[in-house]
N, C-alpha and C positions, 0 to 999 in steps of 0.2 A: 511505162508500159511493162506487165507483166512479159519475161522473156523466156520463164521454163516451159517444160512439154509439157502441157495438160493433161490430164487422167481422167477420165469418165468411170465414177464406181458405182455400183450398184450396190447401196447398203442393201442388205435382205433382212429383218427381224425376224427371228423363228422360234417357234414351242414346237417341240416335238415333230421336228421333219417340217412344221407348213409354216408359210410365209404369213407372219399377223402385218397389223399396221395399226395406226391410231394416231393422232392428235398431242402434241405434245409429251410424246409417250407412254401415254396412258387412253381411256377406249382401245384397246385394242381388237380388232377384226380380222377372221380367218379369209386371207385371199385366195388359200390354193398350197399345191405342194412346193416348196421352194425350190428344190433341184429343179423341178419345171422351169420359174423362174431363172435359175441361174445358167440353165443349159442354152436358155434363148438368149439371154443378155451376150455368154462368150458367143455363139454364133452372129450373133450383130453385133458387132463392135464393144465391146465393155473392155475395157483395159485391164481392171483387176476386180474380184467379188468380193465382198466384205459380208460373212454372217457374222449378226449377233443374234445371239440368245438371249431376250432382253428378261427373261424372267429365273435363269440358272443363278443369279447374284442373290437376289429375293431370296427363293428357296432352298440357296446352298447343294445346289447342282451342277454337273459339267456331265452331258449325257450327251455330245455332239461328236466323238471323236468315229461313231461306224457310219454318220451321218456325211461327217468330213470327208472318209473315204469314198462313198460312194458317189461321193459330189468329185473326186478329184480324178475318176477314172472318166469322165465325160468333158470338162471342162482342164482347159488345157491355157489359162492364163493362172497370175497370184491367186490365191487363195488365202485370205486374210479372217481370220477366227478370232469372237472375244463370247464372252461370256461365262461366269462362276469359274476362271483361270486364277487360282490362287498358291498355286504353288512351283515349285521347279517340276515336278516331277509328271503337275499338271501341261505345262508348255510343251515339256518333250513328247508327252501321249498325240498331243494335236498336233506337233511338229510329223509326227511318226505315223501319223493317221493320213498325211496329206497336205495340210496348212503349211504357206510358204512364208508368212506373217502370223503373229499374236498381237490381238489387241487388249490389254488389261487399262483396267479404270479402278473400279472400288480396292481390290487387293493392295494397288498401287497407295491410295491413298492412306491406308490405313497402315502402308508396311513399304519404304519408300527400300530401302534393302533390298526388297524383294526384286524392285528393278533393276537396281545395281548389279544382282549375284544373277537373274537372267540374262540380260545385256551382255554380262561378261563371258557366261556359259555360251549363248548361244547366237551373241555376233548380233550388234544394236540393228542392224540391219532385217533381223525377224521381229523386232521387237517393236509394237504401237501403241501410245499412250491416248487412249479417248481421254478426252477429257470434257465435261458435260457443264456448261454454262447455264444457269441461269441467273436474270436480268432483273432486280426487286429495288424500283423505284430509286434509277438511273446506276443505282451498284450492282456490281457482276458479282456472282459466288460460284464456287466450286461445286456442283454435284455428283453423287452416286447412286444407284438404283432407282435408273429412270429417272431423277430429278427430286425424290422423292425424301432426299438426306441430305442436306444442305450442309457445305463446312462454310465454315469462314475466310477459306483460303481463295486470294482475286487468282481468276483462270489465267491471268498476264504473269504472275509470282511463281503461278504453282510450273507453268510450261517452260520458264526459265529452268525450272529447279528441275523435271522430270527430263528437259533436254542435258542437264549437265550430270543426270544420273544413269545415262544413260539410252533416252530412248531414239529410237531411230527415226523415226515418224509421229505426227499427233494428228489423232480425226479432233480437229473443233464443233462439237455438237451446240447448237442453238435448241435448249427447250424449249424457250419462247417460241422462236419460229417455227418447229420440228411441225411438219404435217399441215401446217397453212397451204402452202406453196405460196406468202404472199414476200419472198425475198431473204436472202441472209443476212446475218446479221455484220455487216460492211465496217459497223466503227470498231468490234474487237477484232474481227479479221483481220482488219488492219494494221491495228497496232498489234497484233500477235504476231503477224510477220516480218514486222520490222523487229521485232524484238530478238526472234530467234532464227538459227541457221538451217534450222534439220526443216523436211518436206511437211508443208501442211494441207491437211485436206479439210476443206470447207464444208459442215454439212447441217443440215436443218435450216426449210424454207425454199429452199428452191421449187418454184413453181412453171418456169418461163426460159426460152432463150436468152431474154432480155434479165431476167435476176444470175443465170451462169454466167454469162459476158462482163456484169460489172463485177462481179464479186471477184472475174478473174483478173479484167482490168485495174479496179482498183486497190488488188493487196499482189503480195508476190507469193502467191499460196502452186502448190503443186498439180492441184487436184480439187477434183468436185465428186460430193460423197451426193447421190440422188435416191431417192424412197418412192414415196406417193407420188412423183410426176411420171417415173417410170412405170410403176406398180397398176397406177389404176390406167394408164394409156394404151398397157397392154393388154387389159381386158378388154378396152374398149376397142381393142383393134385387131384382136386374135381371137376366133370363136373356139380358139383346140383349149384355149386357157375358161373356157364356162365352168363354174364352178358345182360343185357337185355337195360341194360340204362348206359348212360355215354359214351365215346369212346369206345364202342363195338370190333372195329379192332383192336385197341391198347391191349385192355384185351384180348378179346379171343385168341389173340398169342401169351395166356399163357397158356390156355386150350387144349394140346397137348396128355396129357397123363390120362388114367384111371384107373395108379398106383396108391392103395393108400397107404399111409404113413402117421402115428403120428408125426409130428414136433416135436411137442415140448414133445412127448414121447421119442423120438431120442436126443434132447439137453439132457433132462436127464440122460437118458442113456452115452450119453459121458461124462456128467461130473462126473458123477459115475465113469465111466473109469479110471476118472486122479483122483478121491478119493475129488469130490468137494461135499461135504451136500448141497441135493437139496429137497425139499419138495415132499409131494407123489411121489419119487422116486419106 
């Protein structure tokens, strides 16, 4: 039995201030402004925020740091930043804007140094290695930009080598799953956390009470990274979040109901149920 405290995270994706989504990280769809997003999550329980900027790496951008701030004067839990992070000088801007975590991925894989001499500067503790799996006929690979760049390097090799280079933490992203909500991906989870010491956060596929509960049960992961179970729940369940920009017909045929309900006061509450330590439970 999983015996750490649980973390409920709210990954957020964003272009320019607004919260996208999609499907294996790609379609992606404007749902709204994300600081919206993010200010509701810390008011209902979310333990820590996670943006990424899934498209700064792509076009060789990092445009989140006045964004970072104004997200960090409202919300008063971690504050967890990745996206086009490729330098030292980059870490410090987001460090200094707000951000109590960096999460790097492609920079890292192309310049594993890079996490060494961060790490060292700024205490493995701010520092988080995403690292993006996907799944190509029963073999795992390593990817960067959204899924879209495949190395050759198994995500079990590479998380060994980014733990002993320093990182403090790893989001395990599931492409395959990313945006399903039909479950995570349970046989690397697994063996990723038996592999390594540092905190891992499970993410991509969660759909269900029942796909957070095993993933928590069955690996010894830190945390659960959530997207679309959150994202579209709270349309459907908050009219202040009606969308005004982006596909409007596609979102507001979420906007149904003026029931409201705590998510992620509800996840905790179930995993208390089955006896799973979860934070401000």
């Amino acid at each position: 039995m999983n015996n750490n405290l649980i973390r409920i995270i709210p990954i957020l994706d964003i272009k320019n201030g607004l919260l996208i989504k999609g499907i294996n990280l790609e379609g992606l769809r404007i749902l709204g402004k994300a600081k919206n997003f993010a200010n509701y999550y810390y008011e209902n329980g979310a333990d820590e925020i996670c943006y990424i900027d899934n498209v700064a790496t792509v076009y060789g951008t990092n445009n989140l740091s006045k964004f970072v701030t104004e997200t960090a004067k409202d919300v008063f839990i971690p504050l967890s930043v990745g996206g086009g992070i490729r330098s030292i000088n980059d870490v410090e801007k987001m460090l200094l804007a707000g951000a109590d975590k960096i999460c790097i991925n492609s920079a890292v894989i192309e310049n594993i140094e890079f996490l060494k001499k961060a790490s060292r500067i700024f205490g493995s503790a701010n520092i988080t290695v995403i690292i993006q799996s996907v799944k190509i006929e029963k073999k795992y690979y390593t990817s960067r930009s959204n899924g879209r760049d495949l190395s050759k390097i198994n995500p079990l090799d590479w998380a060994k080598k980014v733990q002993d280079s320093g990182a403090g933490e790893i989001i395990i992203t599931s492409v395959n799953n990313e945006g399903l909500k039909k479950g995570f991906d349970l046989e690397l989870t697994s063996k990723l956390s038996k592999q390594i010491s540092i905190p891992i956060i499970a993410h991509g596929g969660g759909g269900s009470f029942q796909d957070i509960y095993k993933v928590i049960k069955n690996t010894n992961i830190s945390g659960v990274g959530l997207a679309s179970f959150l994202h579209y729940d709270s349309l459907n369940y908050f009219p202040r979040f009606k969308p005004k920009i982006g596909n409007t017909e596609f979102l507001n045929s979420f906007s149904k109901s003026k029931k409201r309900r705590n998510m992620i006061f509800e996840i905790k509450k179930y995993l208390k149920s089955k006896r799973i330590k979860v934070r401000n439970g």
